[in-house]
C-alpha positions as CSV (number, residue, x, y, z in Angstrom):
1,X,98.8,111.8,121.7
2,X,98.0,111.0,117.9
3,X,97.4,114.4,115.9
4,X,96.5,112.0,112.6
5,X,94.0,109.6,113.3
6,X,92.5,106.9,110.6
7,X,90.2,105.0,111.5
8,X,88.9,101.8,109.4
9,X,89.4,103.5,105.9
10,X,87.9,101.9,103.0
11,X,88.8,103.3,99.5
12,X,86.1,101.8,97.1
13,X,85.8,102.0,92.9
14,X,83.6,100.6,90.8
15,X,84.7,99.7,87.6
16,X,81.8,97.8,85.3
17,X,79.8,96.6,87.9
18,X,83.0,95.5,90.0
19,X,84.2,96.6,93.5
20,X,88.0,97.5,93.5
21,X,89.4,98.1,96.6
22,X,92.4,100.7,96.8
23,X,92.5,100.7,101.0
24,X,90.8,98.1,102.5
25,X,90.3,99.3,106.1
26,X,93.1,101.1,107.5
27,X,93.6,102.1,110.8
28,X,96.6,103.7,112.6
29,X,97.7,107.2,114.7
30,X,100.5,109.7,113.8
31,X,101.9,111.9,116.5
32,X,102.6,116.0,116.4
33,X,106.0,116.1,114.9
34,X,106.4,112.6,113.8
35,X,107.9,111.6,110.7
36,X,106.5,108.8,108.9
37,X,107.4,106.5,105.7
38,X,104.6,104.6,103.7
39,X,106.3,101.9,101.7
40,X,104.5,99.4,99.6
41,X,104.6,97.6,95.8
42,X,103.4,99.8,92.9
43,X,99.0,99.5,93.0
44,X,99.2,98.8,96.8
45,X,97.4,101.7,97.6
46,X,99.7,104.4,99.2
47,X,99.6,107.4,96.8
48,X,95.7,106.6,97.4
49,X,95.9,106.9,100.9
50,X,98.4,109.9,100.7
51,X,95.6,111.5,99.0
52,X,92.8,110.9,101.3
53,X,95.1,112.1,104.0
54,X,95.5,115.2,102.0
55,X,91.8,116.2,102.1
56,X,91.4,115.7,98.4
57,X,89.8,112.1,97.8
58,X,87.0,111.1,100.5
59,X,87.3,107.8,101.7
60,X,84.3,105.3,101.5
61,X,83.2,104.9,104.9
62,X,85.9,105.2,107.4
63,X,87.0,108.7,109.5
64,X,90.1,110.7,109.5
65,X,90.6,113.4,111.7
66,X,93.6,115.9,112.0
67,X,94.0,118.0,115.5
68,X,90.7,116.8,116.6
69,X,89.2,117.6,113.1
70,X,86.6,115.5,111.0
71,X,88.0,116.8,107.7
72,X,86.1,114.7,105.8
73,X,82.6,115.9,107.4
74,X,83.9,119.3,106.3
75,X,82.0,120.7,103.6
76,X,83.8,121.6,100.4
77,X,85.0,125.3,101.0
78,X,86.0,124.4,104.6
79,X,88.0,121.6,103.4
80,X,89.7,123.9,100.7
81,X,90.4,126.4,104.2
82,X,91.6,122.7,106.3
83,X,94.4,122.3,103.1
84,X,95.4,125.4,103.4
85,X,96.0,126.1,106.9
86,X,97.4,122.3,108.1
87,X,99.0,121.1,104.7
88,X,101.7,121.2,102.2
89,X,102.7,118.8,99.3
90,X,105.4,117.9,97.6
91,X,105.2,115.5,94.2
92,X,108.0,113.6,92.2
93,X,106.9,115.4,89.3
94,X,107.5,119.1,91.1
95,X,104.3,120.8,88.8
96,X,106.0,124.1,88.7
97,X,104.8,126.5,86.6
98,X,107.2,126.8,83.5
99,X,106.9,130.6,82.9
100,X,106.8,131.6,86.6
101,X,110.2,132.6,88.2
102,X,111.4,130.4,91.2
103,X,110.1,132.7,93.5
104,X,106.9,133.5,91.8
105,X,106.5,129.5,91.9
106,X,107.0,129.5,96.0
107,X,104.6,132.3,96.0
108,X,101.5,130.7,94.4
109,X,100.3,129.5,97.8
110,X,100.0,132.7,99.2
111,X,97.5,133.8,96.4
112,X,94.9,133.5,98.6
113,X,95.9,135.0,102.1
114,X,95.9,138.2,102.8
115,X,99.1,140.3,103.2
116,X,100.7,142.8,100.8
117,X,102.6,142.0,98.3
118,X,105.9,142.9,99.6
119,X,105.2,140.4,102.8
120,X,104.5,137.5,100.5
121,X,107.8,138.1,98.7
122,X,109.4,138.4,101.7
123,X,108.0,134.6,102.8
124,X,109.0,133.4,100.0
125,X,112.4,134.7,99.4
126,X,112.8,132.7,103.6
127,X,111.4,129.8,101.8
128,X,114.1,129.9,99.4
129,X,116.9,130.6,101.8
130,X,115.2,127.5,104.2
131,X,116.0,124.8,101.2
132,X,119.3,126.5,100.4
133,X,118.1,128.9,97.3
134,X,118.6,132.3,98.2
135,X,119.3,134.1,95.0
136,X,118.0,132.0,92.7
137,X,114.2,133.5,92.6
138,X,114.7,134.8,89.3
139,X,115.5,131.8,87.6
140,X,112.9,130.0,85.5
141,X,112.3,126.0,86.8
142,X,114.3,125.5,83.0
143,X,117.4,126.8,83.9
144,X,117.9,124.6,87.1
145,X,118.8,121.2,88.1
146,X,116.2,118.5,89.1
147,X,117.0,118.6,92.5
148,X,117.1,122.5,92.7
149,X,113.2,122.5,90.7
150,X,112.5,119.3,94.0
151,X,114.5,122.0,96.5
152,X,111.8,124.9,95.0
153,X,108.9,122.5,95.3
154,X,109.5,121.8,98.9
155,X,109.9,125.4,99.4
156,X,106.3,126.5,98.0
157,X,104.7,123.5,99.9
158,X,106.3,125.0,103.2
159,X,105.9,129.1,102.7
160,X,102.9,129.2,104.7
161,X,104.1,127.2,107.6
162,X,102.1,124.2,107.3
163,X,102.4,122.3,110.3
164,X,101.8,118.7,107.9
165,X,104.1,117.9,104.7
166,X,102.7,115.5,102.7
167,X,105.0,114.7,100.2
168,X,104.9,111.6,97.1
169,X,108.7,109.6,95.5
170,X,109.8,112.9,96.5
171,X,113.2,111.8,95.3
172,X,112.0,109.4,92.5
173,X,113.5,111.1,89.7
174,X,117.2,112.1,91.9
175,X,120.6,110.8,91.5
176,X,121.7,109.3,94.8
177,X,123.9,112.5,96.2
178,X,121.0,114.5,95.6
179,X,118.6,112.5,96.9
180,X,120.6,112.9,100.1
181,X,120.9,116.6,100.1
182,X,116.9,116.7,99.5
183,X,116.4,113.4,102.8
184,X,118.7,116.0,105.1
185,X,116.4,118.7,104.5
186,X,113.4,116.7,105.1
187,X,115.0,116.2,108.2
188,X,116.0,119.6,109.1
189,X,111.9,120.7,108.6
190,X,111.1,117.8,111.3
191,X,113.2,119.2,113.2
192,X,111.7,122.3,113.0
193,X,108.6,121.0,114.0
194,X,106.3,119.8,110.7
195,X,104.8,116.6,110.7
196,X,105.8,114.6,108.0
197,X,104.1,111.9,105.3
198,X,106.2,110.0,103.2
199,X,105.3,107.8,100.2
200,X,108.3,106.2,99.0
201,X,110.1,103.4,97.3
202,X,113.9,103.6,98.5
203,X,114.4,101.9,101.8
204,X,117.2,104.8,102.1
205,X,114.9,107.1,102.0
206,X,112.8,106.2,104.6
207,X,115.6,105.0,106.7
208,X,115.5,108.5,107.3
209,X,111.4,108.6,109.3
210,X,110.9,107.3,112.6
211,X,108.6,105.2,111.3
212,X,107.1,103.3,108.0
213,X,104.4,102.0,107.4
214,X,104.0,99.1,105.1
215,X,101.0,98.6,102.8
216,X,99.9,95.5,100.7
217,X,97.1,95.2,98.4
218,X,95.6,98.0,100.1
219,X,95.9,97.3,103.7
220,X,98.1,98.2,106.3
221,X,100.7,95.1,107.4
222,X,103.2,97.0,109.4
223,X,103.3,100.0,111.3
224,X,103.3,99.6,115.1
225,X,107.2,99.6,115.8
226,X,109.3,101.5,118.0
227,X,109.9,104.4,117.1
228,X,113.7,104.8,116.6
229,X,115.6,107.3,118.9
230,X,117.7,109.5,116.1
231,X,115.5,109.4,113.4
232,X,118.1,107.1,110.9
């Protein structure tokens, strides 16, 4: 039973008169607890499609549903609600806030819901002990390593249970032992349940998905085999 759905997606610019084509209709399913690699040259149109998946850049003409939902026939506040309740993301670049604390970072995307503040530290401070940083909410994201500040990162996009992680070259900027450490913990959240997205270069990396799909020039040219049994 696919909880992802894409159906025909077209991804459409215009740049002087000129149609460019960023996804030139996609189409494939991604089961409830799968987890999924998107590999593909640079400009071959996966961060794109990472983003329409992400509710944040509307396709053309095409559909994409997520547990039976037409998120892009969602209006604009409902889609806002969609993101936050179904998704979390994780970027190369982390984007933490440089005068937060690491656990006022994790905390960010709980502005929103309602719960005391005591609760949200407390969902945080799990977050942290999930990716292996309990203690260390009181450092600032300039007085840890990289993969600690990618470790923290993973941890705010997961602190209100998101049941889809969406993440982009999470380990683009890693050396290869911590680009391990932060593929084992990907792993461990699939585990747990949470669907994951994947864009990434290293075929280590997504040696570690059931599954990859592979895009060219904006289309999809791979993505129907087996799924493999252990998850290597």
């Amino acid at each position: 039973m696919s909880y992802i759905k894409a159906e025909d997606l077209v991804k459409r610019y215009e740049n002087g008169g000129t149609a460019l084509f960023a996804i030139r209709g996609m189409s494939f399913e991604i089961g409830l607890g799968e987890f999924v690699s998107v590999m593909g040259e640079s400009g071959s149109g996966k961060s794109t499609l990472l983003s329409v998946l992400g509710a944040m850049n509307a396709p053309t003409s095409g559909k994409l549903a997520v547990d039976d939902i037409d998120v892009y026939s969602l209006g604009q506040e409902k889609r806002t609600d969609f993101r936050r309740e179904f998704l979390g993301f994780v970027f190369q670049s982390f984007h933490l806030v440089p005068y937060l604390t690491v656990l006022e970072n994790v905390m960010l995307p709980l502005t929103t819901i309602k719960a005391t503040k005591k609760r949200k530290r407390a969902l945080a401070e799990t977050a942290l002990d999930h990716v292996g940083l309990s203690g260390k909410g009181h450092r600032l994201p300039s007085q840890i390593s990289g993969g600690e500040k990618e470790r923290v990162a993973i941890a705010r996009a997961v602190v209100n249970e998101p049941p889809i992680l969406l993440a982009d070259e999470p380990t683009g900027n890693l050396d290869t032992k911590t680009k391990g450490e932060i593929m084992g913990l990907f792993q461990r959240l699939n585990t747990g349940g949470t669907t994951i997205v994947m864009v990434t270069h290293s075929h280590e990396c997504a040696a570690y998905a059931q599954r990859t799909l592979r895009v060219s020039d904006g289309m999809l040219i791979e993505g129907d085999g087996d799924k493999k049994e252990d998850g290597t």
